[in-house]
C-alpha positions in Angstrom: 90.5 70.2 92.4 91.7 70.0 88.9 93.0 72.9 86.8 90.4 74.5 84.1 91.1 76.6 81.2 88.9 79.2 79.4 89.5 80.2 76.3 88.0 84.0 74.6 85.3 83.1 72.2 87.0 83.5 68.2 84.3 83.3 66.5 82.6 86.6 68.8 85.8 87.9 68.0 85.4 87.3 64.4 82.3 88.6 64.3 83.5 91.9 66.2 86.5 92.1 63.7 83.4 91.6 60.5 81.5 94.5 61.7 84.9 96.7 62.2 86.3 95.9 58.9 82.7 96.7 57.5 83.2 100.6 59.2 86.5 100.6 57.7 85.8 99.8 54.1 82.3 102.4 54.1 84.6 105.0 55.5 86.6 104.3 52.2 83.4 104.3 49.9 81.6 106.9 51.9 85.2 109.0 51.6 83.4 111.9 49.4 80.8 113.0 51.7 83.1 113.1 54.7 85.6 115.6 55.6 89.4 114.4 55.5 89.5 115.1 59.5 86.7 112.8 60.1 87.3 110.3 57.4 91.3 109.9 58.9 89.3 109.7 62.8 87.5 106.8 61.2 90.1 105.0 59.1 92.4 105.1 62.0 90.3 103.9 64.4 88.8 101.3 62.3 92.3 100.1 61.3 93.6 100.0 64.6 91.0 97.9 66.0 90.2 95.8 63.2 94.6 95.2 64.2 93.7 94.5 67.3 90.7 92.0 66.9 92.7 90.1 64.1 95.8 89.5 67.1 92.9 88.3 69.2 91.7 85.5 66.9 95.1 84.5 66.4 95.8 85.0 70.4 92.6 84.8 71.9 92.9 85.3 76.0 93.0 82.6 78.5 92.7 82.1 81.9 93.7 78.9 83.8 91.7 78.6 86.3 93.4 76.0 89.6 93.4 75.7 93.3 95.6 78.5 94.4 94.2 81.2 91.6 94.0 82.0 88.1 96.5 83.3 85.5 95.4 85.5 82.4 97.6 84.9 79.1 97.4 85.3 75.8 95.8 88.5 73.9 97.7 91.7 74.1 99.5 90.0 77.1 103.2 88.7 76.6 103.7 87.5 80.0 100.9 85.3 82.0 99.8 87.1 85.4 98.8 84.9 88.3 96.1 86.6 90.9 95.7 84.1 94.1 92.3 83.5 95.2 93.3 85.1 98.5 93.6 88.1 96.8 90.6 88.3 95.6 87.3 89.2 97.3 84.9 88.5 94.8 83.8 88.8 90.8 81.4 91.2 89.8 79.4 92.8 87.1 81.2 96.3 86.1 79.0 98.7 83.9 80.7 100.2 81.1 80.4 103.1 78.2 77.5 102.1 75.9 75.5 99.6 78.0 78.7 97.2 77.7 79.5 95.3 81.0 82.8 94.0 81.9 84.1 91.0 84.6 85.3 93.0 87.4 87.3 91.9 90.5 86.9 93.2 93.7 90.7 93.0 95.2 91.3 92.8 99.0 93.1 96.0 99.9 96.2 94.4 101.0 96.6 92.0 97.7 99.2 92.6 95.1 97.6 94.3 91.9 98.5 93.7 88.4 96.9 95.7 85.1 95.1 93.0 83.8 93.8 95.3 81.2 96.9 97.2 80.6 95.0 99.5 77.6 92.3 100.4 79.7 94.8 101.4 82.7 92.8 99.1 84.5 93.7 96.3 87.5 90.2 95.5 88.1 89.0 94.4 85.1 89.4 90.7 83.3 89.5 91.2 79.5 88.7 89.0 76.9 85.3 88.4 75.0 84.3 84.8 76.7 81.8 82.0 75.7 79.8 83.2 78.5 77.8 86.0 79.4 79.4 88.5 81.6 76.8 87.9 84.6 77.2 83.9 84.1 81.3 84.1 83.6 81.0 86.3 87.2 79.1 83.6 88.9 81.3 80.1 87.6 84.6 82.6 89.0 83.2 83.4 91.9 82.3 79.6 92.2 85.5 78.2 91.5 87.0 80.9 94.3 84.9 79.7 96.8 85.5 75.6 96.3 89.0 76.5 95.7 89.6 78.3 99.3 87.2 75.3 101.3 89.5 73.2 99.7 92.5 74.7 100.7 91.1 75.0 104.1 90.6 71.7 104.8 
């Protein structure tokens, strides 16, 4: 089984960055009919994650993806993390605020964690804006998983 890398979509993040520089620069234009608390709210938040999605495109996320398990690098992550297949039941579809849906991974109770999505406070969460659609990135891990174990059992 050979190794596999996947690498976070730029030009989604791009586009995500577009739109959150757009909300920064009408809270500047739009500055007179908004009160200073909620034109700084706005600024800030704009500006912080208009930060953030600029690092991305520079960084974007990656997971390696080889027999024994996967490692996330890259994004807001200076160190790679390994997670072992073992460890791992199974991908899944998470729900999130606002319709949004997120990779989720369903641990086996005894496996070593890691926060894979440190800002969220999360360990069971992959994060990263990917080529492919959350349900169809769920299903290509969760295949990869399962070759990667019958191969490793045989």
């Amino acid at each position: 089984m050979d190794k596999t890398e996947i690498v976070s979509s730029r030009s989604k993040t791009i586009l995500f960055l577009v739109v959150g520089l757009f909300v920064l620069l009408s809270g500047l234009v739009g500055r007179k009919e908004l009160g200073d608390w909620a034109f700084w709210s706005i600024e800030v938040f704009a500006g912080a994650c208009a930060l953030v999605l600029f690092w991305l495109v520079i960084r974007p996320h990656r997971l390696l993806l080889n027999e024994d398990g996967f490692t996330l690098s890259g994004g807001l992550h200076w160190q790679p993390m390994k997670v072992l297949w073992r460890d791992v039941e199974e991908f899944v579809t998470k729900r999130g605020p606002n319709l949004t849906t997120w990779i989720g991974i369903r641990f086996r109770r005894d496996a070593r964690r890691f926060r894979l999505a440190g800002w969220l406070r999360r360990d069971d969460v992959l994060p990263g804006v990917w080529e492919l659609c959350d349900p169809e990135m769920v299903d290509y891990l969760n295949e990869w998983r399962l070759r990667a174990i019958a191969k490793r059992s045989e």
